[in-house]
C-alpha positions in Angstrom: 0.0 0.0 0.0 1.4 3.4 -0.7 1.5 6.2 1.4 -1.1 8.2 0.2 -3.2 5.2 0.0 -2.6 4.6 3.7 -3.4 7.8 4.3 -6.6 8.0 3.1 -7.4 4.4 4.7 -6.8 6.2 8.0 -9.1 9.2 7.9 -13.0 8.7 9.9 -15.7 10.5 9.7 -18.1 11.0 12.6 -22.2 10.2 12.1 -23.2 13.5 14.7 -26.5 13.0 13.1 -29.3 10.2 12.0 -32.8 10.9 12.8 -36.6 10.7 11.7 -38.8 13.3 12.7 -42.2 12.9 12.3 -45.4 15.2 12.7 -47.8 12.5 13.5 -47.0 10.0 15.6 -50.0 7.8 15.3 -49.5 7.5 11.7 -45.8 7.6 11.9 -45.4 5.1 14.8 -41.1 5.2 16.2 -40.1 1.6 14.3 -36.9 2.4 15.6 -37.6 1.1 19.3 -37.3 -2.3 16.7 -33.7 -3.0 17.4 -33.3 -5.3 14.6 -34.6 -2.7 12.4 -32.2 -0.2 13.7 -29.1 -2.3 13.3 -30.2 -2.7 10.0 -31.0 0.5 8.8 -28.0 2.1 10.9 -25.6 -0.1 9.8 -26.4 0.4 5.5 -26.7 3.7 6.4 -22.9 3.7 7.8 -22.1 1.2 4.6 -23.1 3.8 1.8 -20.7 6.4 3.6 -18.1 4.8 3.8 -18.2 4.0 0.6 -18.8 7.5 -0.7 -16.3 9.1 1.5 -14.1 5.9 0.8 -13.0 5.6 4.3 -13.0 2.5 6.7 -13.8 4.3 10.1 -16.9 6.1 11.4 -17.8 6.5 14.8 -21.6 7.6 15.7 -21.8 10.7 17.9 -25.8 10.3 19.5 -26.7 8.6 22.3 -29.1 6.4 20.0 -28.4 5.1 16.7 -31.2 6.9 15.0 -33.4 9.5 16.8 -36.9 9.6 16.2 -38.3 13.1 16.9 -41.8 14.5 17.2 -41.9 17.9 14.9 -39.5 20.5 13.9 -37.6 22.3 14.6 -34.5 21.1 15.6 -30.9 21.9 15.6 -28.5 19.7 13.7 -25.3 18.3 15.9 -23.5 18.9 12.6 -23.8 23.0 13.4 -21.9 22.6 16.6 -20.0 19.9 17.0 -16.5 20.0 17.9 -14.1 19.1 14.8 -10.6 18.3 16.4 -10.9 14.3 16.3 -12.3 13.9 12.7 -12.1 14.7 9.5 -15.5 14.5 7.7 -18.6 14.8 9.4 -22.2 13.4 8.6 -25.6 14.5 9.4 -28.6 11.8 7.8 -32.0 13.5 8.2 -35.3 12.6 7.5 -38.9 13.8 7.9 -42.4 12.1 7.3 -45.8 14.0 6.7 -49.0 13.4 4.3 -50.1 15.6 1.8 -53.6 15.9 1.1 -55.3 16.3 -2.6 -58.9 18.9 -2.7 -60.6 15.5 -3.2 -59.2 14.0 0.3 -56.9 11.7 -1.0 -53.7 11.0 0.5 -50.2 10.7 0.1 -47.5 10.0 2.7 -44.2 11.8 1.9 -40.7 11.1 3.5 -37.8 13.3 2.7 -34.1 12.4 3.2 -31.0 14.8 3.5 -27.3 13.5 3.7 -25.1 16.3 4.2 -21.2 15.7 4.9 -18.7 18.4 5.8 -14.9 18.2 6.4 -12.8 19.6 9.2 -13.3 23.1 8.0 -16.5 23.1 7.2 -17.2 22.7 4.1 -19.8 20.9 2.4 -18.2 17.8 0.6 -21.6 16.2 -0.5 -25.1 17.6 0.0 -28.2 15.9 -1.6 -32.0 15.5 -0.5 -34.6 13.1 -2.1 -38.4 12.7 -1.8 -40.5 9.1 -1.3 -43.8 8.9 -1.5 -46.3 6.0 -1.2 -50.2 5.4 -1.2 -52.3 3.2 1.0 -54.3 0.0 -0.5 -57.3 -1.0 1.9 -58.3 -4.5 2.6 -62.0 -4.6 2.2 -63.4 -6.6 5.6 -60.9 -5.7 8.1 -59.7 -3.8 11.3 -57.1 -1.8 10.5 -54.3 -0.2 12.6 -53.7 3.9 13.1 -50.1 3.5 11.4 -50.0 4.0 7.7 -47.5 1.6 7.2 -46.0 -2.4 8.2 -42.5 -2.4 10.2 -41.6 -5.1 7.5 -42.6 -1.9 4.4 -41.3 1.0 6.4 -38.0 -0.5 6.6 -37.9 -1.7 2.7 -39.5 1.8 1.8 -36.4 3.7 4.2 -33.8 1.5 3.0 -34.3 2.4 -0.8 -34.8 5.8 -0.4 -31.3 6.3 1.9 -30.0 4.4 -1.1 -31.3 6.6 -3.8 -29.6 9.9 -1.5 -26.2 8.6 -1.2 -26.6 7.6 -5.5 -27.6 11.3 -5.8 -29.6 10.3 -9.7 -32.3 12.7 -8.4 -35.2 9.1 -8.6 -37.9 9.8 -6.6 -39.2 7.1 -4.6 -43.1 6.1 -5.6 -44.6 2.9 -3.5 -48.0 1.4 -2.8 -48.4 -0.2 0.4 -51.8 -1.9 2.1 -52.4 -0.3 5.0 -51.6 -2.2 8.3 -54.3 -4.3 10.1 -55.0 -4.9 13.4 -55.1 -8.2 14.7 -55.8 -7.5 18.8 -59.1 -7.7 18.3 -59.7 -11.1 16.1 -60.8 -13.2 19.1 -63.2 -11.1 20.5 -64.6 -10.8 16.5 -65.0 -14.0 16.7 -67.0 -15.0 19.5 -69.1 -11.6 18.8 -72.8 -11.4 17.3 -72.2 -9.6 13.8 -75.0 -7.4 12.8 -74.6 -5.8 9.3 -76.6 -2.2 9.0 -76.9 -0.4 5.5 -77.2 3.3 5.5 -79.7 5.1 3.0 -79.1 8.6 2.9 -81.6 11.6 2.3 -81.8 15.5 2.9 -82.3 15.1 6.3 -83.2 11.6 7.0 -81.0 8.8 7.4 -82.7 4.8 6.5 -80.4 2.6 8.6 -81.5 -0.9 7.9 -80.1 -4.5 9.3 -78.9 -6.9 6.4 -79.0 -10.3 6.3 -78.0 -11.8 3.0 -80.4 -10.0 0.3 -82.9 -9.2 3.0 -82.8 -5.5 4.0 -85.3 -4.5 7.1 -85.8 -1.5 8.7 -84.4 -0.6 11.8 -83.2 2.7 12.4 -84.5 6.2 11.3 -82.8 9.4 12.1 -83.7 12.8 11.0 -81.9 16.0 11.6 -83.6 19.8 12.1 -81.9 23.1 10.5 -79.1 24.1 12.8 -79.8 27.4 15.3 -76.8 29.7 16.1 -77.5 32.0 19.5 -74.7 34.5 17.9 -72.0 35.7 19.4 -71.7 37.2 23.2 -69.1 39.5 24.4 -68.1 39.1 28.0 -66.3 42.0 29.5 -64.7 42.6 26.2 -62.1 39.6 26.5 -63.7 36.1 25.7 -66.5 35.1 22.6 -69.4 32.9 23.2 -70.3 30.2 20.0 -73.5 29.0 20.9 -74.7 26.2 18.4 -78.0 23.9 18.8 -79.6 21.2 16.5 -82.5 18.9 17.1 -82.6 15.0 15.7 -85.2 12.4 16.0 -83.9 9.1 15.9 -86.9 6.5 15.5 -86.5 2.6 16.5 -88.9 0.8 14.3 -88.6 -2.5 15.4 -89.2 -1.6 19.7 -91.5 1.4 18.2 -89.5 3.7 20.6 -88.9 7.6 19.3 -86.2 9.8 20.6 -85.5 13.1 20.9 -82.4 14.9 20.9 -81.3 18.3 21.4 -77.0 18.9 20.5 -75.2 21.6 21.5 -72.4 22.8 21.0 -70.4 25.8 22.9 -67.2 27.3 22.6 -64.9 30.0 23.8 -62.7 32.4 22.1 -59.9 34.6 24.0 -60.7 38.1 22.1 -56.9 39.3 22.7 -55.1 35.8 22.2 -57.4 34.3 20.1 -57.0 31.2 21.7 -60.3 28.9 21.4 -61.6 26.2 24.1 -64.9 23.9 24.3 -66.9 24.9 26.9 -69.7 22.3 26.4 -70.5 19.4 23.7 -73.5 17.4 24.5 -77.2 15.5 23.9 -79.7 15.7 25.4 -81.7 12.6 24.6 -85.5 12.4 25.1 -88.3 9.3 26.1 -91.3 10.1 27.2 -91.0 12.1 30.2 -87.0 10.0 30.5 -84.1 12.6 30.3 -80.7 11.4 30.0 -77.1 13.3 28.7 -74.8 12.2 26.2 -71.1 14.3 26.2 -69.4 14.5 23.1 -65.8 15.4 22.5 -64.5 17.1 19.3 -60.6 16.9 18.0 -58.8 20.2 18.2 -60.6 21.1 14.8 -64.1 20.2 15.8 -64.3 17.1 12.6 -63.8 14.4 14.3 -65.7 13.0 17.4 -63.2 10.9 19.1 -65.4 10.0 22.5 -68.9 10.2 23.3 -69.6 8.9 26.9 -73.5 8.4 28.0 -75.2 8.4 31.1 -78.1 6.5 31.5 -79.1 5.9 35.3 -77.1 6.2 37.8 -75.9 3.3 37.7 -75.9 2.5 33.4 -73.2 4.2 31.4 -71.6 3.6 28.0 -68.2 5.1 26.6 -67.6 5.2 22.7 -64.2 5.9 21.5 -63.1 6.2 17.8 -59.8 8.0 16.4 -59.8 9.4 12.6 -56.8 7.2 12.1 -58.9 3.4 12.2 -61.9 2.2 10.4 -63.7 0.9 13.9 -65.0 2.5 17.1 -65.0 0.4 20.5 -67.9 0.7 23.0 -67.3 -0.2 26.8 -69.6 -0.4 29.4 -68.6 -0.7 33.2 -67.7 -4.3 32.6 -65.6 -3.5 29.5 -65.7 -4.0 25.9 -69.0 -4.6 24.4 -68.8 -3.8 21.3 -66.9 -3.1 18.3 -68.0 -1.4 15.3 -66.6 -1.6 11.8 -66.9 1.5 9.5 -66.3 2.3 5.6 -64.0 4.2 6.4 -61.7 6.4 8.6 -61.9 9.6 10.2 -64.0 12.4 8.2 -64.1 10.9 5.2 -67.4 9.0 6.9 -69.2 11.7 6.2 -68.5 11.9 2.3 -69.8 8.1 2.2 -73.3 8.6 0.8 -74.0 4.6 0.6 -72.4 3.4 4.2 -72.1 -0.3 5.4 -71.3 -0.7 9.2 -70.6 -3.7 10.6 -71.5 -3.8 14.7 -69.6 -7.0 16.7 -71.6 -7.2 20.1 -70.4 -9.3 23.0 -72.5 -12.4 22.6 -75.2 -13.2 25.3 -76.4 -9.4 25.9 -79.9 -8.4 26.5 -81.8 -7.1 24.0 -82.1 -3.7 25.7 -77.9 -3.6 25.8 -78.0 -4.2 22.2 -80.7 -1.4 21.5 -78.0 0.8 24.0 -75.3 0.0 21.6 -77.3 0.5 18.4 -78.7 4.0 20.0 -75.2 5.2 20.7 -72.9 4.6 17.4 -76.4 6.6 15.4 -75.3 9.3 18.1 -72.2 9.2 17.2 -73.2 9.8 13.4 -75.3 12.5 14.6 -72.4 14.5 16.8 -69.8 14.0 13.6 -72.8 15.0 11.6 -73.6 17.9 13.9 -69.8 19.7 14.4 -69.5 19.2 10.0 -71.5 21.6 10.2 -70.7 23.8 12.7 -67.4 23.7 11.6 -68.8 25.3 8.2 -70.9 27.7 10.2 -67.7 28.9 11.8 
């Protein structure tokens, strides 16, 4: 070997930076508490620099081999690090977010930056490439908040790290089927399935139980023009949104009509601007029977994520649902009840016109349990129904 050869096999580099940052972390789970995936992933990643740099010896400077971060910003190590010991210096950076068409389609984008410096700073090799990937839906199935398998992310990561260090300017473009989740197969399995079809009108909603090609009506809902109170200045610092809507929801099989009254009222800080829910709720009428349903909106008030309803003193239901899944879970005090299957996730419910739900209930519960759990996912159609529109009001 010559000397300048051997010279060159002696220089190292130090890794001061290899991360993922993510804006959502439901849909962007951290795979990297996978070890096996991180070994994997870290050590290509060390692989492809040492082959560009054409060195043998890089040391990592974090703590962890990759960070995964919640949300910009953040300050590279690569800005400040100390620059005595090496002589090329490496920051690997990613991000992950979803873009999001007029029509509500999707697409999950992850960019990747290598950027390598020497001792005095200058940038050797600098290059940033985009992957982006679709979701493909299994039709009959659970599936999970993240957008994507451990098994694709790491294929998907892998390539696109791959197609930096090449610098040929590809841009990753993958389809993946979106995760599903399997926690809940056993319960599915021992559960009474109920199949409801949805017929939608101005107004009125036909919900109707299926079995095979027989349709029969069940459940009727109608919805009353919405009634704003207007606006209410206290002491010239906070906004009062008052917003109320009637429903009838009819049982046609127990011949049971119910009546209920939603509102909605929020809070605005006049100077900061900052908004807050004061109250969400139902109040649901039988006969001369009162009883309160509260509702809770996501930060933008699209998406009902928990409805929890008080019967009696002693009878109460919880509903939660997330705008990440295609099913809801219902619990009463002895736990999970039920789970219901939807067409889809989050908002896009509502652009559905022609919906299919599929309801597993606990096997061996009374028929008036079973009428509770039918009663409280309609609610929940109402109260997503009910802050779509307030949101438009607003």
């Amino acid at each position: 070997m010559s000397i300048a050869n051997y010279a060159i096999a002696q220089k190292s580099g130090l890794l001061t930076d290899f991360r993922f940052i993510v804006n959502d972390t439901q849909e962007f789970p951290n795979f990297f508490d996978d070890e096996d995936l991180t070994i994997d992933i870290f050590n290509i990643g060390l692989e492809l620099t040492k082959e560009k740099l054409g060195i043998d010896k890089i040391e990592p400077y974090q703590a962890k081999k990759i960070e995964y971060n919640f949300a910009p910003p953040f300050r590279d190590n690569l800005n400040y690090i100390d620059r005595e010991d090496c002589d090329y210096f490496i920051a690997i950076t990613s991000s992950a977010g979803v873009n999001t068409s007029a029509r509500g389609v999707k697409t999950y984008v992850t960019y990747l930056k290598v950027r390598i410096e020497n001792k005095q700073g200058d940038t050797i090799f600098l290059n940033k490439e985009m992957g982006m990937f679709k979701l493909k839906y299994e039709k009959g199935v659970l599936y999970n908040e993240a957008v994507i398998t451990k098994s694709d992310f790491k294929l998907f990561y892998i390539q696109l790290l791959k197609n930096t260090f090449d610098n040929q300017g590809i841009t990753l473009n993958e389809a993946f089927v979106k995760p599903t989740l399997l926690a809940y197969n056993g319960f599915m399995n021992r559960a009474e399935k109920t199949v409801i079809v949805q017929n939608s009108r101005i107004f009125t909603r036909q919900f109707l139980i299926k079995n095979e090609t027989l349709l029969t009506p069940f459940l009727q809902t109608k919805s009353f023009p919405m009634t704003i109170n207007g606006t209410i200045r206290i002491q010239d610092f906070v906004d009062i949104l008052k917003f109320r809507k009637e429903f009838i929801l009819k049982d046609k099989q127990q011949k049971k009509r119910l009546k209920i009254i939603s509102t909605y009222e929020e809070a605005i800080d006049y100077e900061t601007k900052v908004r807050y829910i004061k109250s969400a709720k139902f109040d649901i009428r039988f006969r001369k029977i009162h009883s309160f349903l509260e509702f809770y909106p996501n930060e933008k008030t699209s998406w009902v994520y928990t409805l929890e309803w008080k019967i009696s003193e002693t009878e109460s239901y919880e509903l939660l649902a997330n705008a990440y899944t295609n099913y809801v879970e219902i619990f009463s005090e002895s736990g999970l009840v039920a789970i219901v299957q939807l067409p889809s996730s989050g908002n896009k419910l509502l652009e559905i016109k022609e919906r299919e739900f599929i309801i597993y209930a606990k096997s061996e519960l009374t028929e008036a349990t079973k009428s509770d759990l039918y009663y409280l996912f309609a609610f929940f159609l109402m109260a997503n129904e009910f802050m779509a529109e307030v949101g438009e009001l607003k």
